[in-house]
Backbone as a ProteinNet text record, in pm:
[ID]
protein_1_A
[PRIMARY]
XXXXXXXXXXXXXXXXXXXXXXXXXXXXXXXXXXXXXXXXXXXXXXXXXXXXXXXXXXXXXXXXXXXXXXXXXXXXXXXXXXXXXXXXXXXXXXXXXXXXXXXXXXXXXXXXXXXXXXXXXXXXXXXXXXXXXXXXXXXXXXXXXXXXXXXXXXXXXXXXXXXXXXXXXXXXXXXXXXXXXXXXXXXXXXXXXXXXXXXXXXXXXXXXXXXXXXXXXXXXXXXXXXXXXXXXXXXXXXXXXXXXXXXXXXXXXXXXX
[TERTIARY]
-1823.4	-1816.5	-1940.1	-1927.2	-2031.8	-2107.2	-2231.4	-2341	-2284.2	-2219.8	-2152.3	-2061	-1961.1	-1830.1	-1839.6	-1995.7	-2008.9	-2081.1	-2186	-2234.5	-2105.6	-1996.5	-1882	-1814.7	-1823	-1750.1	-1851	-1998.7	-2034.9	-2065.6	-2020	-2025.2	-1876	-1772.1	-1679.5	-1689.9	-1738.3	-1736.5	-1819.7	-1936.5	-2038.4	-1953.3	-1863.2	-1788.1	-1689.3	-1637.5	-1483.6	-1530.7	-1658.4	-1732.5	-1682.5	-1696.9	-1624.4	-1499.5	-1416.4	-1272.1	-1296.6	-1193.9	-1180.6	-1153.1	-1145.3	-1099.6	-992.5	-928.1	-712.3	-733.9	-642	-666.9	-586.7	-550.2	-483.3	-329.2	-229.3	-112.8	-40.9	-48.3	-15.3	-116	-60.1	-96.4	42.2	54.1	197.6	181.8	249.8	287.4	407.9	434	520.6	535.4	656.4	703	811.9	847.2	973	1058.2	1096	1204.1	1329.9	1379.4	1527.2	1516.2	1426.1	1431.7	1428.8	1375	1348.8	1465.1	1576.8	1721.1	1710.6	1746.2	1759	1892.2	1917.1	2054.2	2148.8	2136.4	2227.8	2318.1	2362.6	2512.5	2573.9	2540.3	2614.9	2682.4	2624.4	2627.8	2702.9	2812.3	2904.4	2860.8	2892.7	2870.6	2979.6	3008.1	3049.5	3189.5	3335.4	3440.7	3516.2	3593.2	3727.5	3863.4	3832.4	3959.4	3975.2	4030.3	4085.7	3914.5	3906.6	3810.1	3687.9	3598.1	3462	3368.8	3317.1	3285.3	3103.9	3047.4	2968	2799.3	2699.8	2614.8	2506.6	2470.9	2421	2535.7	2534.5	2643.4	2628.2	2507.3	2499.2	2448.6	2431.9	2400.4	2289.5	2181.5	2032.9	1942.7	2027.6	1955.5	1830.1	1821.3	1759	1812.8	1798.2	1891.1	1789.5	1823.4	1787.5	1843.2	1772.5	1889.8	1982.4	2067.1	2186.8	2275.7	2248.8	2351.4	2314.5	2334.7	2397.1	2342	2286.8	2236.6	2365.6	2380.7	2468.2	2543.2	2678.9	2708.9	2765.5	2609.9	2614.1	2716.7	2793.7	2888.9	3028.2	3039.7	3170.5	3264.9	3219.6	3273.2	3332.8	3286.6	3354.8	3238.8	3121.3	3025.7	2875.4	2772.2	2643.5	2585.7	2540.7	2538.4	2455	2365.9	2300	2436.1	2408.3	2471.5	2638.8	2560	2702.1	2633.9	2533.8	2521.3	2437.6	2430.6	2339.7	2205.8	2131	2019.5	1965	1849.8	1771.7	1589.7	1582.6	1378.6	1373.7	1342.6	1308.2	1167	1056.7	936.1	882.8	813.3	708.2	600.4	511.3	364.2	285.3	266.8	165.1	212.4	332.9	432	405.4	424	417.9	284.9	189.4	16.7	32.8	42.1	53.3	-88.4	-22.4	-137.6	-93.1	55.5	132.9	97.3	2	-62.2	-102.7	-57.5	-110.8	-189.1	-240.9	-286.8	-328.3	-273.9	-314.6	-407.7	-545	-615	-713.4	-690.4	-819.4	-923.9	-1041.2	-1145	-1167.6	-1091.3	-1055	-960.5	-906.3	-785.5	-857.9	-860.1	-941.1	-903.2	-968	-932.4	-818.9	-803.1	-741.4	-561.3	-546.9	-452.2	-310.3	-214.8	-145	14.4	107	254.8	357.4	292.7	389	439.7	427.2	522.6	644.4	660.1	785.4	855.1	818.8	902.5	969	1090.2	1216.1	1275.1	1287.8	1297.1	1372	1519.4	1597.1	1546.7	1527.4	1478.1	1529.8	1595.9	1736.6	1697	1777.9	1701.9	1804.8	1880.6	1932.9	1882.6	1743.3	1683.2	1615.9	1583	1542.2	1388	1302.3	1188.1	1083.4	1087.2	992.1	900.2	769.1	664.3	670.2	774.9	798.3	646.9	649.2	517.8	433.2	540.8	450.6	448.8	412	443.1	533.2	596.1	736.4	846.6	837.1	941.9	1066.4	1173.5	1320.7	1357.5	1360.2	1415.8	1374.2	1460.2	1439.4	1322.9	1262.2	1233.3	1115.5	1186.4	1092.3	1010.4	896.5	842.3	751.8	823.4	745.5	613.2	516.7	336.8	354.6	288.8	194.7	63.1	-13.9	-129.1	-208.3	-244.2	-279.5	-409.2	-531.5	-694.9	-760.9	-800	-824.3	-900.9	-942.6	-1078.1	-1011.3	-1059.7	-1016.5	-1170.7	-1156.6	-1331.3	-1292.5	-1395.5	-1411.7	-1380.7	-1370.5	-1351.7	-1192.2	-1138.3	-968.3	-874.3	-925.8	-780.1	-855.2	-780.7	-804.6	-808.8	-951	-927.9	-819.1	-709.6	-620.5	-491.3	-481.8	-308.9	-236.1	-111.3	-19.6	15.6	33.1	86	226.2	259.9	408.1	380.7	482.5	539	626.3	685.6	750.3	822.3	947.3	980	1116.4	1166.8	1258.3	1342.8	1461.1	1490.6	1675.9	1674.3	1862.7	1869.9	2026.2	2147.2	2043.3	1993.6	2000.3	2091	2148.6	2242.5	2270.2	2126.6	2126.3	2033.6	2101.5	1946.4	1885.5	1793.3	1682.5	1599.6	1595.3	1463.9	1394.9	1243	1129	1043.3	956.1	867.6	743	671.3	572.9	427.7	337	252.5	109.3	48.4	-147.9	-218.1	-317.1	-387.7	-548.7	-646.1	-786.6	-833.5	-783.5	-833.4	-712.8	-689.4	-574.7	-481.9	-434.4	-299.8	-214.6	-84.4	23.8	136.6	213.5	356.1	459.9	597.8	713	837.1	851	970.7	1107.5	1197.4	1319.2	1363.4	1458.4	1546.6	1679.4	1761.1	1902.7	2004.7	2071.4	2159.8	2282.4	2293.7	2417.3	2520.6	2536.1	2639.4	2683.1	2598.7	2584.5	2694.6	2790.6	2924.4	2996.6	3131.5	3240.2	3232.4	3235.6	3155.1	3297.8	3348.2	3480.8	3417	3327.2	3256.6	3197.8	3229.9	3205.6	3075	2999.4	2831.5	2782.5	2805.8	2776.5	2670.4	2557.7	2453.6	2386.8	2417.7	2362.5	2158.3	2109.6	1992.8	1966.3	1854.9	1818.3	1657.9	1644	1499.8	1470.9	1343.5	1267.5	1166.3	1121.4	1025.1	978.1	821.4	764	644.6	607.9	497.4	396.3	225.1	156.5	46	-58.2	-174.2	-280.6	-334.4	-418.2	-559.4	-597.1	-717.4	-660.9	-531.2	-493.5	-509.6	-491.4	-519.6	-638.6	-708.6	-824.7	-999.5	-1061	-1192.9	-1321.7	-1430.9	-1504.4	-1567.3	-1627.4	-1762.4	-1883.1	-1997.1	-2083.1	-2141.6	-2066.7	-2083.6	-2011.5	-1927.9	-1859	-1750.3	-1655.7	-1507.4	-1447.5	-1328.7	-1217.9	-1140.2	-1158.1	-1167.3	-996.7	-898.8	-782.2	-732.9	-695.7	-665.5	-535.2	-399.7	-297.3	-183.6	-155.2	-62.9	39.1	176.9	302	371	422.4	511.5	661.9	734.4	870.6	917.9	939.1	1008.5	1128.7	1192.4	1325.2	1405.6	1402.4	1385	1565.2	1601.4	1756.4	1808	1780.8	1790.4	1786.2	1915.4	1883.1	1886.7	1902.7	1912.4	1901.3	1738.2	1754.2	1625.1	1544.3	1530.3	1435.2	1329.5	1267.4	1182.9	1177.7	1172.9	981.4	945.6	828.8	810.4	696	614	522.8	512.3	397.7	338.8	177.8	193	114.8	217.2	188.9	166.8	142.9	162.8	290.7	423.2	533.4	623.9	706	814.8	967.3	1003.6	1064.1	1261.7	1237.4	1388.9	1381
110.6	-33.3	-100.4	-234.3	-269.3	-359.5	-357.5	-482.4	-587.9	-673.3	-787.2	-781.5	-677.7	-635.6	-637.7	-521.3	-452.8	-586.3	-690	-792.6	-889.1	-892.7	-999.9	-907.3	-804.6	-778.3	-784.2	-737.8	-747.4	-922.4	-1020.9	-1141.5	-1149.9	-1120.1	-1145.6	-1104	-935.5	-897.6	-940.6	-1044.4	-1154.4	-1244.2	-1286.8	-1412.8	-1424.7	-1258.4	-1225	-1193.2	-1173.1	-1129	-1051.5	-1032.6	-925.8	-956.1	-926	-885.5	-1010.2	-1053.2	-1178.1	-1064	-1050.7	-989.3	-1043.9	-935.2	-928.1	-1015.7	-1152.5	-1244.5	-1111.3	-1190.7	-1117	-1132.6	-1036.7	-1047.1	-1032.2	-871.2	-826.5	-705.1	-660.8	-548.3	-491.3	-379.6	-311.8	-200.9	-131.9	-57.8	24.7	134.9	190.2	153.5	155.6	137.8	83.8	-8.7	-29.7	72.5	182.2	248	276.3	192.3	198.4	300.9	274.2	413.5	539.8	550.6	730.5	811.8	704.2	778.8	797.2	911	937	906.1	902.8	868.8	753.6	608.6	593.6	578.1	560.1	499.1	579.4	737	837	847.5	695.5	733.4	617.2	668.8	540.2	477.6	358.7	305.9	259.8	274.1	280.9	187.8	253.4	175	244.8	219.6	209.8	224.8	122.4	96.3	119.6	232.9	244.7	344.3	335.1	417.7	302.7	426.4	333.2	280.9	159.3	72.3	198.2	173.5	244.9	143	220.1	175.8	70.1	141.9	25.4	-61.2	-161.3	-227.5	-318.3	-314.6	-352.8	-270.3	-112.3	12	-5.2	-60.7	-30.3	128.4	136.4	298.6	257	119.5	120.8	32.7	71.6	1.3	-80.2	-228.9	-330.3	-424.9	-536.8	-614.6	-674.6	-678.8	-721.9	-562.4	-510.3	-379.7	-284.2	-120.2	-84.1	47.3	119.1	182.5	302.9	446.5	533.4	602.3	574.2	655.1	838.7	920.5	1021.1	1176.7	1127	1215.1	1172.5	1031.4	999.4	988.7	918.5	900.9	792.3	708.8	540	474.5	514.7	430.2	506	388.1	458	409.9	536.4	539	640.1	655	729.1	851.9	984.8	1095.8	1101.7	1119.4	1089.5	1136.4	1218.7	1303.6	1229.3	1107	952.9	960.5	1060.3	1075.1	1144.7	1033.8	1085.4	1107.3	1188.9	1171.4	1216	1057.2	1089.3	995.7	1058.9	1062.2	1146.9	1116.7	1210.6	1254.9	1312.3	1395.4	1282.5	1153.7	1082.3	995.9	962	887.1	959.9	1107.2	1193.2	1197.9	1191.5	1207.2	1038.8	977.7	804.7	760.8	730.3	719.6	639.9	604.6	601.4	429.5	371.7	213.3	184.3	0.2	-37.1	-161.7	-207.8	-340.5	-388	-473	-570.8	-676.3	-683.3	-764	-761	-643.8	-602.2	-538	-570.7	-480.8	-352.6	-345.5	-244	-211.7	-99.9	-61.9	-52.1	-60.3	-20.5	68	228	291.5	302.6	165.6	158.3	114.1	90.5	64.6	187.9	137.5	269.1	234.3	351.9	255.5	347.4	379.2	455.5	537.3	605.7	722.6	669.1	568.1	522.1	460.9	466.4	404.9	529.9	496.1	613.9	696.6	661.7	784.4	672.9	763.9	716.5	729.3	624.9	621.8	643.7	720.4	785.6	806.3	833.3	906.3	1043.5	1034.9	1222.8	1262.2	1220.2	1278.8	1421	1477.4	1644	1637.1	1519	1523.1	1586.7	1611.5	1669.6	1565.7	1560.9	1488.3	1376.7	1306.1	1192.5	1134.1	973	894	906.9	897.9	875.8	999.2	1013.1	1141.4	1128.3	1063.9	1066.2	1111	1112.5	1165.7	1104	1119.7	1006.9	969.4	977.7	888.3	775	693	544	529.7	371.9	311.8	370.5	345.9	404	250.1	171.1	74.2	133.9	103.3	137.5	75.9	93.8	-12.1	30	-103.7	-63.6	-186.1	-148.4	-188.2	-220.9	-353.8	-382.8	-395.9	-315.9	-369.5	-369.5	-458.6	-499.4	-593	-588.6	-684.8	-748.6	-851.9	-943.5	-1005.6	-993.3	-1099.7	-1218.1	-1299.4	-1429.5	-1504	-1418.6	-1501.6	-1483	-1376.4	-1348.2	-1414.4	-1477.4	-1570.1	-1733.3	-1801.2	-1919	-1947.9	-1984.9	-2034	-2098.7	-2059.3	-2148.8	-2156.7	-2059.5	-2049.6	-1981.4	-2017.5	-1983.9	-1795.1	-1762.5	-1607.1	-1598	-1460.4	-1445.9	-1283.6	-1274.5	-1150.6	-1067.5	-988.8	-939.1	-788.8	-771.5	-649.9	-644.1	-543.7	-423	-349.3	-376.4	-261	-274.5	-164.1	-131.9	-107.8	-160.5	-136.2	-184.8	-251.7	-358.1	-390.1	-381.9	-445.5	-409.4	-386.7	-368.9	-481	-546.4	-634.5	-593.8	-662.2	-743.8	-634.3	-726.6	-676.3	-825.2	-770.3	-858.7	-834.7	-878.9	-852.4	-879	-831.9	-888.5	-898.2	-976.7	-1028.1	-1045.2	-953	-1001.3	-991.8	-1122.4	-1122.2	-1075.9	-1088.9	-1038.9	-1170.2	-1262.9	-1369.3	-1429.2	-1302.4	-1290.8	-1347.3	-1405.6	-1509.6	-1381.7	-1401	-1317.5	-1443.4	-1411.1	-1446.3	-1355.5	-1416.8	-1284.2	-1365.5	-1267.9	-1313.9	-1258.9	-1301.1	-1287.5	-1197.8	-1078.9	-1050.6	-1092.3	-1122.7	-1149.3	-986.1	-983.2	-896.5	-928.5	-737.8	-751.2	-775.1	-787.8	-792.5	-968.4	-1015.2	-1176.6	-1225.2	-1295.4	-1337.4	-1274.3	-1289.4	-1203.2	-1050.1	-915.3	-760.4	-697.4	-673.8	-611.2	-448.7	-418.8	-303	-275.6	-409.9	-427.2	-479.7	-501.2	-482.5	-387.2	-313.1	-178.9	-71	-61.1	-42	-142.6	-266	-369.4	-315.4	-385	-399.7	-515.8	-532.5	-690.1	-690.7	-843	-888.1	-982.2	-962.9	-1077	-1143.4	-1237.7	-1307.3	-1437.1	-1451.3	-1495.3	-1579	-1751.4	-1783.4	-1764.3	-1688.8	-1631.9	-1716.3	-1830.4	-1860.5	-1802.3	-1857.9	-1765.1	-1783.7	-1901.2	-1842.2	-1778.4	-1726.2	-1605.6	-1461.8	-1505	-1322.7	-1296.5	-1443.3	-1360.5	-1446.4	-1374.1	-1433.4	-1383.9	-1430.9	-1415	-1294.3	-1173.4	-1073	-1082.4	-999.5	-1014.4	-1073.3	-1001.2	-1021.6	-1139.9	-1226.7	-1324.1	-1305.9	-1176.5	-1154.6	-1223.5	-1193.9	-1197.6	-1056.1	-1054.1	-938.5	-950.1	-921.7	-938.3	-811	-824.6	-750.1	-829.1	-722.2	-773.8	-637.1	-628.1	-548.4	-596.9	-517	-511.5	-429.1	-503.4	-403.1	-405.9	-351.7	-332.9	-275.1	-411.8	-413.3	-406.2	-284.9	-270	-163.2	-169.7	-74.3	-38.7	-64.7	4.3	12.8	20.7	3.3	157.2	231.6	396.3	453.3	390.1	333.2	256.4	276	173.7	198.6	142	204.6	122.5	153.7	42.8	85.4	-9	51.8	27	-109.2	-148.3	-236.4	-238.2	-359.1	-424.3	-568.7	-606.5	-768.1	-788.1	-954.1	-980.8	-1082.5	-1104.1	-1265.7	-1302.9	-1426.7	-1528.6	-1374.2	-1407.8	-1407.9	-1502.3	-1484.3	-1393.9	-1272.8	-1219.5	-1244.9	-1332.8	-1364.7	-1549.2
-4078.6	-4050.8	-4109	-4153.8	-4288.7	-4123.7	-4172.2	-4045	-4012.1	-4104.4	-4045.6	-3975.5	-4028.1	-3929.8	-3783.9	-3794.4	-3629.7	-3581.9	-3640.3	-3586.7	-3507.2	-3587.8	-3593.3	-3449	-3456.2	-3315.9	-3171.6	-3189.3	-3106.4	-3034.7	-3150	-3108.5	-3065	-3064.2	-2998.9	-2896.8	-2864.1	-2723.5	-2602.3	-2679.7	-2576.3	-2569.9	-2639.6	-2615.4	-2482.3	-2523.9	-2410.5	-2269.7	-2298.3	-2134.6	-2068.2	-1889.6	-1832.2	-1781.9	-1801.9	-1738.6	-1604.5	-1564.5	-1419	-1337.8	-1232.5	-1135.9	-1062.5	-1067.8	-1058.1	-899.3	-927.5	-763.3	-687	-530.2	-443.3	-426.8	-447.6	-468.2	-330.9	-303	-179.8	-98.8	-4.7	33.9	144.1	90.5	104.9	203.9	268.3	344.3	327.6	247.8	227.5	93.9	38.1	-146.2	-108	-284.8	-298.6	-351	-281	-341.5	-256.9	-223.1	-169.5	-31.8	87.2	146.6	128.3	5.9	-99.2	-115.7	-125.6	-169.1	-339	-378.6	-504	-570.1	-683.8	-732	-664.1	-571.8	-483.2	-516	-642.5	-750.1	-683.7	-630.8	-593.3	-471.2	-355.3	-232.6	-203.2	-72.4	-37.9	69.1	86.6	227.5	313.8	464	524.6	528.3	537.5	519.4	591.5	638.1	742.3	670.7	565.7	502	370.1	320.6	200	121.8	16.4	-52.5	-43.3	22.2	9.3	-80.2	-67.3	-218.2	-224.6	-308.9	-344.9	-251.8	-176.1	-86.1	-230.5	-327.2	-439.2	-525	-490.7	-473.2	-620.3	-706.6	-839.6	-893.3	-890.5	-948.7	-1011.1	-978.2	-1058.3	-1034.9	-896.7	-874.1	-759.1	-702.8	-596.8	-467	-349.2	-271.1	-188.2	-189.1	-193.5	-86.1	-8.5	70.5	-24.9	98.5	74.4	46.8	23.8	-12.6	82.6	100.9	243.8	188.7	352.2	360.4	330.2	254.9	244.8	430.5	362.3	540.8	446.4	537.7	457.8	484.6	599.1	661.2	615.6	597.8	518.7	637.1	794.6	891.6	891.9	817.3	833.7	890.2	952.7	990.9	977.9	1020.3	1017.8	1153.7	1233.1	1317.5	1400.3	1486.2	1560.8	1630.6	1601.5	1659.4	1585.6	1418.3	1303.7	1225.9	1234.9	1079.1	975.4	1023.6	915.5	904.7	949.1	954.9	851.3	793.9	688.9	704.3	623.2	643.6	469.1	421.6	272.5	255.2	291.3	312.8	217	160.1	67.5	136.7	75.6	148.3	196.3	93.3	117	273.8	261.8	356.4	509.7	502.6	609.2	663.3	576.5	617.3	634	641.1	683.2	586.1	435.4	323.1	229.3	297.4	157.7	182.7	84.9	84.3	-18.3	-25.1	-150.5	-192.8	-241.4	-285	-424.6	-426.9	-577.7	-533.1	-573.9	-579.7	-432.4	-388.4	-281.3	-377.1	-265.4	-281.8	-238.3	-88.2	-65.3	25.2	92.9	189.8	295.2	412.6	522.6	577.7	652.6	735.5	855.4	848.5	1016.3	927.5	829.3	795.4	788.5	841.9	866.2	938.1	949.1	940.4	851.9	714.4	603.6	657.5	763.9	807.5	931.7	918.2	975.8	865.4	754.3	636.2	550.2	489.6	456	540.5	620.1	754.2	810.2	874.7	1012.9	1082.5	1155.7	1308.6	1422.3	1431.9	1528.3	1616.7	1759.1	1861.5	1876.7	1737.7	1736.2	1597.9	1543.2	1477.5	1509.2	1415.8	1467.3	1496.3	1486.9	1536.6	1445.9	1330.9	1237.8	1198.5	1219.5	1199.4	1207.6	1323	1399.3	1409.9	1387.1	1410.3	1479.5	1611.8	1738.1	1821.9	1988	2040.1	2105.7	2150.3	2231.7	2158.7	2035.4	1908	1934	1870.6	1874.4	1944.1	2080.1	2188	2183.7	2218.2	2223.8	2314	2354.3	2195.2	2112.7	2005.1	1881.4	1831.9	1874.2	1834.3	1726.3	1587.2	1491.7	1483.1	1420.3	1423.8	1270.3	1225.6	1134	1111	1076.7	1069.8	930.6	919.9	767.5	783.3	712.5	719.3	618.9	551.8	373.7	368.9	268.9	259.5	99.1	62.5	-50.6	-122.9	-185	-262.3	-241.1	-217.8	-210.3	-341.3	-454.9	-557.4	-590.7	-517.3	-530.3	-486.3	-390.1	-314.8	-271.3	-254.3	-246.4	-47.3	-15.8	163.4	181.8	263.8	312.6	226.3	148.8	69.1	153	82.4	154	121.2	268.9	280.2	330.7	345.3	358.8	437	522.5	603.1	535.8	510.6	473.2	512.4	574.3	566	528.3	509.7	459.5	556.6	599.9	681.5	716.5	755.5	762.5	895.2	947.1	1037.5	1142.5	1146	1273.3	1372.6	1453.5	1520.5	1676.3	1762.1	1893.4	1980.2	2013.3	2067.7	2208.9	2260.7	2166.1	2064.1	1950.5	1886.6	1865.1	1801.4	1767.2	1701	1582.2	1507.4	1581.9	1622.7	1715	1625.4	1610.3	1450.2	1547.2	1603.9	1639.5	1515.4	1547	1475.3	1515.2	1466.6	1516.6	1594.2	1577.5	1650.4	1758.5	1815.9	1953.3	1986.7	1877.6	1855.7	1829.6	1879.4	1852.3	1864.5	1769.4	1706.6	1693	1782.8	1818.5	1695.3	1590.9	1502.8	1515.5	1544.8	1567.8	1406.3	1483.5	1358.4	1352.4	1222	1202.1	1250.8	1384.7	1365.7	1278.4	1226	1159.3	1198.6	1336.8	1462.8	1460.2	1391.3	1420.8	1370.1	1466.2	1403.7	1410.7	1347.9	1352.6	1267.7	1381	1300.6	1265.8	1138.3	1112.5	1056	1062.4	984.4	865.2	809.1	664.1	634.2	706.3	724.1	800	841.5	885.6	790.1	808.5	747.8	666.6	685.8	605.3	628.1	496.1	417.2	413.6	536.4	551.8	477.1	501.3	476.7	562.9	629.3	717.9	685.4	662.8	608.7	706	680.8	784.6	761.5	724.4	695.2	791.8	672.3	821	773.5	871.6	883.1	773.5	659.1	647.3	736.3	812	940.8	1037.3	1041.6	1160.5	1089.9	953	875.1	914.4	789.2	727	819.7	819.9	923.1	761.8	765.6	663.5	740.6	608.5	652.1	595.2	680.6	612.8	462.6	341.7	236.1	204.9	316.8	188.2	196.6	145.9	185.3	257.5	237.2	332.4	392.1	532.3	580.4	619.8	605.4	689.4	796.3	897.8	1000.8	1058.3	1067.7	1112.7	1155.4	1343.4	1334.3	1359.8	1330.9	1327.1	1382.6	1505	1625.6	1610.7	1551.7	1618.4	1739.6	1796.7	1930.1	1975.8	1971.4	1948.6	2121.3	2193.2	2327.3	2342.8	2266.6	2282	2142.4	2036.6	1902.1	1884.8	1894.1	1871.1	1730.2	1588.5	1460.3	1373.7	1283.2	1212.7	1104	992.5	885.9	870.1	781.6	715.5	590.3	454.7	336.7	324.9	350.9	344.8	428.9	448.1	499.5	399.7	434.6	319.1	368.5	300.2	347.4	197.8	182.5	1.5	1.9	-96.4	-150	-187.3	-194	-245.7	-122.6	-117.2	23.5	-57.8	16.5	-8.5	5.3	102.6	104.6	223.2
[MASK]
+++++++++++++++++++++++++++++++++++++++++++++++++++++++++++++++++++++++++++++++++++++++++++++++++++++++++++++++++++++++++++++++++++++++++++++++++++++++++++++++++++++++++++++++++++++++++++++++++++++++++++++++++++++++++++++++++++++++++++++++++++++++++++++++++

């Protein structure tokens, strides 16, 4: 490389300076992968009548709301004490690790939850490295727990956030999303049953989404350095709900449905 060349680049690379730092997107709890079903094109969902339509219901290969959790016995329904029970959990999922964030500084210790995500929540599950210690018997109040810190230069004081979860075959009430914050405000969010209205079976394992505008002075409180520290748990309150699923949790920037 001739002197001017390498001069001419090292003046561009004073020009381009350092990299911005990636703002704040989300911070996730679990993955988007369809409840960790592999292949679902392959898997039917629950019908009564005539040949059952296929559970990915626009065949991308991930199952998504609006489309239906697989009925994996081929009974006509999905259902607690029917064979419907899955645990498609990976290692990280099972050690409760499985977490993510775009535009943190960092994950916090206390954050945790992934091991109630891909997994039926049955109470005729076989109990293998079940969340909590009471293992499948009802109620199974899933938690999870978000603790993350954000730079002060990543997110804007006072934008707007979003709730977000993921989850199948709803349809026992009561349930409730129950939302504390560190500054002792709690907020109880209603879920949509699939039961809601007239039930012919043909939502039977339905794949919902809940979404939820959240405060950002109920997330986030400032730390020492400046940050934004966020702390937020998440109770499913479900005490007769003997079935039901959930793919992720997340509180993003983006409203999911």
């Amino acid at each position: 490389m001739s002197r001017g060349a390498f001069l001419g680049l090292g003046l561009l690379l004073l020009l381009a300076g350092p990299a911005a730092a990636e703002p704040f997107k989300f911070i996730r709890i679990g993955d988007v992968d369809g409840f960790g079903f592999e292949n679902p094109q392959a898997l039917a969902r629950a019908s009564r009548l005539g040949p059952a339509p296929r559970a990915d219901t626009n065949g991308d290969g991930v199952l998504r709301p609006g489309e239906f959790l697989p009925d994996l016995n081929r009974d006509g329904v999905v259902a607690v004490f029917s064979d419907d029970n899955f645990d498609n959990r990976d290692a990280n999922e099972i050690r409760d690790v499985n977490n993510a964030c775009a535009g943190c500084r960092k994950i916090g210790i206390r954050t945790r939850g992934s091991n109630w995500t891909d997994l039926a929540i049955s109470a005729s599950q076989a109990g293998r490295h079940w969340p909590d210690a009471d293992g499948p018997v009802t109620p199974n109040n899933a938690t999870f727990v978000f603790d993350f810190v954000v730079g002060k230069d990543r997110i804007a004081p006072g934008g707007t956030l979003f709730f977000n979860l993921v989850f199948g075959d709803y349809d026992i009430d009561p349930a409730i999303v129950q939302v504390a914050f560190a500054n002792g405000k709690v907020r109880n969010l209603p879920l949509r049953n699939l039961r809601d209205g007239p039930f012919d079976n043909s939502r039977d394992g339905l794949i919902d989404a809940a979404t939820a505008h959240l405060p950002f002075e109920d997330v986030f409180t400032r730390n020492e350095e400046g940050d934004w520290h966020g702390f937020v748990t998440v109770v499913f309150v479900a005490p007769f709900e003997p079935y039901t699923t959930f793919d992720y949790v997340e509180i993003s920037i983006f409203q999911i449905a």
